[in-house]
C-alpha positions as CSV (number, residue, x, y, z in Angstrom):
1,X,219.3,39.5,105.7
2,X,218.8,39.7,109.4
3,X,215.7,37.9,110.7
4,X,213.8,39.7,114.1
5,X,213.1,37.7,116.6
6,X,209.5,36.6,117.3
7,X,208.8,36.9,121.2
8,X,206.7,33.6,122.0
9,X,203.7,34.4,124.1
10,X,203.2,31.8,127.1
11,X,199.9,29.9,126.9
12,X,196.7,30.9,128.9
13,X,197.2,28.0,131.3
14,X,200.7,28.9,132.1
15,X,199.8,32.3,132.8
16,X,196.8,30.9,135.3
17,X,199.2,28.1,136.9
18,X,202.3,31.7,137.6
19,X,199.7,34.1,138.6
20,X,197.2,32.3,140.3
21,X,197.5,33.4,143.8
22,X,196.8,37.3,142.0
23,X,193.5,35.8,140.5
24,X,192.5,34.2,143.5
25,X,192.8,37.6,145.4
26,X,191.4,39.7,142.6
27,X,188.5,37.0,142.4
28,X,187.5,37.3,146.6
29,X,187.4,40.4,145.9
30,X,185.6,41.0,142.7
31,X,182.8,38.7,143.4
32,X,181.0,40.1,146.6
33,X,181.6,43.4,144.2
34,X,179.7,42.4,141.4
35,X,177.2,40.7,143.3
36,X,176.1,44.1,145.4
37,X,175.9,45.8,141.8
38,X,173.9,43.0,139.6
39,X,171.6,43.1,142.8
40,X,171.7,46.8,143.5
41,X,172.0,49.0,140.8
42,X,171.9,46.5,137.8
43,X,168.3,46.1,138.8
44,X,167.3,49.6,138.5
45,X,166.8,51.7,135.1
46,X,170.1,53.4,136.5
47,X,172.3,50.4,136.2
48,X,170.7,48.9,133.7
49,X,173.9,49.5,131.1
50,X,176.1,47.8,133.8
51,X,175.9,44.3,132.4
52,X,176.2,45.3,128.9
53,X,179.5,48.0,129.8
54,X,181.2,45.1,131.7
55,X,180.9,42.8,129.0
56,X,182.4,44.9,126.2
57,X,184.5,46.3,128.4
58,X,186.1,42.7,129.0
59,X,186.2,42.4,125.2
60,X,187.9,45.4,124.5
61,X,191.1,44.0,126.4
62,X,190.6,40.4,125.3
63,X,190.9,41.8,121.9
64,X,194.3,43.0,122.2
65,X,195.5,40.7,124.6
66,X,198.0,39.1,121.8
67,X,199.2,42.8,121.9
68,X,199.3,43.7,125.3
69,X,201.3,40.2,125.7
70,X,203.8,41.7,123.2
71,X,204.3,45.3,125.0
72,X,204.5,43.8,127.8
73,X,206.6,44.9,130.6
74,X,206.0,45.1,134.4
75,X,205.8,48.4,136.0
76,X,207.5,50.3,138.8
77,X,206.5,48.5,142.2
78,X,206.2,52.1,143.6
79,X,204.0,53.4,141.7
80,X,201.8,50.1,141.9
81,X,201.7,50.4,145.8
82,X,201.2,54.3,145.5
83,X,197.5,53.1,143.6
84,X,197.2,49.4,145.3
85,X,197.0,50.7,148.8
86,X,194.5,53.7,148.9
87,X,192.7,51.3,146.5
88,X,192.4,48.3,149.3
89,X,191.8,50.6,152.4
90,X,188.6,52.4,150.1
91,X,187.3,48.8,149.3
92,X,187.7,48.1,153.1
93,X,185.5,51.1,154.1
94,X,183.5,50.9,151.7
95,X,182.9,47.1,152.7
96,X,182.3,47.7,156.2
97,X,180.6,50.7,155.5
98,X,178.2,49.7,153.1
99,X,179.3,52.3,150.1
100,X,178.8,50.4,147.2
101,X,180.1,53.1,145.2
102,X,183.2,53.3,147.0
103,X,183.8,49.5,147.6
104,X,183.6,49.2,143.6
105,X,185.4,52.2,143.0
106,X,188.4,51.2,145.1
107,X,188.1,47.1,143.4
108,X,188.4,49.4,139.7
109,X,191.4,50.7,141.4
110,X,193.1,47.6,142.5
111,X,192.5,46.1,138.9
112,X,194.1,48.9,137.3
113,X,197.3,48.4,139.6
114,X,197.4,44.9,139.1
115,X,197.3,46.0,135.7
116,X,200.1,48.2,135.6
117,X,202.2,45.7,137.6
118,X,202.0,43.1,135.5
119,X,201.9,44.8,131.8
120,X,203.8,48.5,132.1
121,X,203.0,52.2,131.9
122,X,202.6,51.7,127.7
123,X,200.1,49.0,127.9
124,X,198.2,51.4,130.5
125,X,198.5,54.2,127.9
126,X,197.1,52.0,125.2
127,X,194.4,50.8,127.3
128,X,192.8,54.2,128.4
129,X,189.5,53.9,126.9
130,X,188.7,50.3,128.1
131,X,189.9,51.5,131.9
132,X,188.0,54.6,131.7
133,X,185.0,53.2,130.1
134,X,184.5,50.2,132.9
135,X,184.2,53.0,135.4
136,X,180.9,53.4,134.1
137,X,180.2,50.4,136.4
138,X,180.3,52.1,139.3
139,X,177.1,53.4,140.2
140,X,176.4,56.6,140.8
141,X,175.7,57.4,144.3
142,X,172.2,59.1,145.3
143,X,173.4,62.4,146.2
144,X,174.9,63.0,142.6
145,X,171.7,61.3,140.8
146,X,169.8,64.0,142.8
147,X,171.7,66.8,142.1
148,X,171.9,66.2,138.5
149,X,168.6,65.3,137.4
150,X,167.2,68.9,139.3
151,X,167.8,71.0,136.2
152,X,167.0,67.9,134.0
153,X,163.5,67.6,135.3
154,X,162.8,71.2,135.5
155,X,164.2,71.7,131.2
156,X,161.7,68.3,130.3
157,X,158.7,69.2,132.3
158,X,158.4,72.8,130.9
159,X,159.3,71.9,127.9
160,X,156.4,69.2,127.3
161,X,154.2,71.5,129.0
162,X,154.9,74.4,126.5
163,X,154.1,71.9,123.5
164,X,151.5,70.1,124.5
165,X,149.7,73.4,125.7
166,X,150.1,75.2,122.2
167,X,148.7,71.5,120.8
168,X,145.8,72.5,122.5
169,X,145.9,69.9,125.4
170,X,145.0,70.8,128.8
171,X,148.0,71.0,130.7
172,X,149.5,73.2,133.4
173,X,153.1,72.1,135.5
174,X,153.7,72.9,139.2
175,X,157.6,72.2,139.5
176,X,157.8,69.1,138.3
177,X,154.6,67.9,138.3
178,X,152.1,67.9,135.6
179,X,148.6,68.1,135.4
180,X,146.6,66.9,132.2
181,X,142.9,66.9,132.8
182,X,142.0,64.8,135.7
183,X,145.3,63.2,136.1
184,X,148.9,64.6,137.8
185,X,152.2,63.1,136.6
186,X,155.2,63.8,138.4
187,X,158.7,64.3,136.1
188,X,161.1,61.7,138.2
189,X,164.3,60.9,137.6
190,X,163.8,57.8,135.3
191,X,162.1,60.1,133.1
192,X,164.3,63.0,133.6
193,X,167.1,62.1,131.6
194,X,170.3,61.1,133.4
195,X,169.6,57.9,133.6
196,X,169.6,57.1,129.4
197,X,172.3,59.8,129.7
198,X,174.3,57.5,131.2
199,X,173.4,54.4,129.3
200,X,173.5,56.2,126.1
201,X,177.0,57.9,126.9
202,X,178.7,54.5,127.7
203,X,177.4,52.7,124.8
204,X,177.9,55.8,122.1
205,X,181.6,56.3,123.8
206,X,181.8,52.3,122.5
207,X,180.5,53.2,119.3
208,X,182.8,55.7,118.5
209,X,186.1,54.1,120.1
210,X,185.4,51.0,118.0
211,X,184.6,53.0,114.5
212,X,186.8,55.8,115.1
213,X,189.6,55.3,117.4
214,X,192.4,56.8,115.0
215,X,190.3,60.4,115.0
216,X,190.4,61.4,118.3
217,X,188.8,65.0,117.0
218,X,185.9,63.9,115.7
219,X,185.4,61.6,118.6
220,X,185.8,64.3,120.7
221,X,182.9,66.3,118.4
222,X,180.4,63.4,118.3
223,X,180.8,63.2,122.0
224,X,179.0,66.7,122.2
225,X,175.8,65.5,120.5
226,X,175.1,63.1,123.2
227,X,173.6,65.3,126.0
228,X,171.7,67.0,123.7
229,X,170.1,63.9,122.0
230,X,169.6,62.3,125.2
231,X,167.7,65.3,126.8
232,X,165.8,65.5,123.4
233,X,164.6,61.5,123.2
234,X,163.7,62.0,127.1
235,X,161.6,64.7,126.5
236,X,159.9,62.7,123.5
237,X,159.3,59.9,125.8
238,X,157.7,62.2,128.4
239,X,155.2,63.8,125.5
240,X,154.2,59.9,125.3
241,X,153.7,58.9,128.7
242,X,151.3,62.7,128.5
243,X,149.3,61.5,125.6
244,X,149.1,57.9,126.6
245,X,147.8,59.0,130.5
246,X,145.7,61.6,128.8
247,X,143.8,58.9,126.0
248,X,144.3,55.8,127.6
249,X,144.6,56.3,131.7
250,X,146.6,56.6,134.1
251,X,146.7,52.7,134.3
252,X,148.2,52.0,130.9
253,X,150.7,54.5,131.2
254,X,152.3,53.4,134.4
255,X,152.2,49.8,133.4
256,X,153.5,47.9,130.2
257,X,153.8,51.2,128.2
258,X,155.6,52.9,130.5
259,X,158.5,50.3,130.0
260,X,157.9,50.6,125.9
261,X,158.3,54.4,126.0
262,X,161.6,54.0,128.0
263,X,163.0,51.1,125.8
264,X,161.7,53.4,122.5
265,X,163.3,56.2,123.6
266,X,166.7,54.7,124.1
267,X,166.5,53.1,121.0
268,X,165.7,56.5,119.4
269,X,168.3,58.1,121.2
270,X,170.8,55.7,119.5
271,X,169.8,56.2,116.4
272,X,169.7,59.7,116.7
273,X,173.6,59.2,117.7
274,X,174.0,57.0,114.6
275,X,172.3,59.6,112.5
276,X,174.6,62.2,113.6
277,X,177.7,60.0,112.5
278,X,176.2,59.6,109.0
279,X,175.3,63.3,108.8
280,X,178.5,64.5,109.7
281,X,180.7,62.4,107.7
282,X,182.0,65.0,105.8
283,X,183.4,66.9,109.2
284,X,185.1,63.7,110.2
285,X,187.3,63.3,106.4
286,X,188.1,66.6,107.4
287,X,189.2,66.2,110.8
288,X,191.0,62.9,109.6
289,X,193.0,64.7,106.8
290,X,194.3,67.5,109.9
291,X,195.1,64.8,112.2
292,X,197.4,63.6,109.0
């Protein structure tokens, strides 16, 4: 009977003591990166899923680095140029320039040619989801956040403003600020929504790669509750910071509990995406017997 050969895969250190001069540049580079971001955006409720996505992100690949190791085989130098370049001269402007976004853009860019230079075009295949899921790292720049939380602000303030009024509180809304009795609120963007969008759609995109990676349908369909419950738990959080100015004053509601009603709301948004899964079990035997 005919025996296949076992590739033996070359120790960690070995791989350190060849590649070292790589690490070295990926490491100059990576570290005035990550450093702008945990000080910048990682210390806002934007960036606040930044730590967390890098993190499990890094897992992902260090979980199926024995396979990686296995498929591996180095890429076209061409096509690693044809990314590495671009890559380097956007990390350069956005260095001297002061674009964060850009400057960590561009370092995502120069990891995923590395990437491809070292393992192949399958192991970049394989690995789509990890690579596309650590661009949710990159902060958003302010022009986007802006432009995005307009319709966000305006669906949330109305909608509190319609349910509290027919609860019989005194509330009116100018734009997107509200009045409740003596006290004016104004519907910003922490409150509006994109930010726990964000959050919420990096860390339910893990979810649902880790539990259901072989249905790529029903993936697809749980990823369309997301907005939805995200705009929903944002709009219950808003209803509480209403009812807590409205009871309690203006003080408690932009202190301490206005950091409980964010931190409640994400975790009901969560939920709410867990909830979902359970509910809708019987879609995803479904779409797992087509995709059979």
């Amino acid at each position: 009977m005919a025996t296949r050969p076992v590739r033996a895969h070359p120790p960690a250190s070995q791989l350190l003591a060849r590649h070292w001069p790589l690490l070295l540049g990926l490491a100059v580079l990576a570290f005035p990166t990550l450093y702008a971001v945990a000080t910048g955006s990682w210390t806002g409720e934007a960036g606040v899923h930044g730590p967390i996505v890098l993190a499990t992100g890094i897992w992902l690949f260090a979980r199926r680095w024995k396979e990686l190791l296995g498929i591996q085989h180095p890429g076209r130098t061409g096509i690693m140029l044809a990314v590495l370049v671009p890559s380097l001269l956007l990390y350069i402007f956005g260095r001297a320039f002061d674009f964060l976004v850009f400057q960590a853009l561009a370092f995502l860019g120069v990891c995923i040619a590395v990437f491809y230079a070292s393992f192949g075009a399958e192991a970049l295949r394989r690995m789509w989801f990890p690579i596309l899921y650590l661009g949710f790292v990159v902060p958003l720049p302010n022009w986007v956040i802006t432009t995005l939380t307009a319709p966000m602000k305006e669906y949330v303030s109305y909608t509190a403003t319609w349910l509290l009024s027919h609860a019989g509180y005194p509330i009116v809304r100018e734009g997107v600020t509200l009045y409740v009795a003596q006290y004016q609120l104004l519907v910003e963007d922490a409150c509006a929504g994109l930010n726990s969008l964000i959050s919420l759609t990096a860390i339910s995109l893990f979810y649902i790669y880790i539990l259901h990676n072989a249905s790529w349908r029903y993936a697809l369909f749980l990823m369309l509750w997301i907005v939805p419950v995200a705009l929903l738990a944002n709009l219950v959080r808003v209803i509480i910071l209403v009812l807590i100015t409205y009871h309690f004053g203006n003080a408690a509601a932009q202190g301490f509990l206005h950091s409980t009603a964010g931190l409640v709301m994400f975790a009901t948004a969560l939920l709410g995406i867990f909830l979902v899964d359970g509910l809708m079990s019987p879609i995803r035997r479904m779409l797992t017997r087509t995709a059979a």
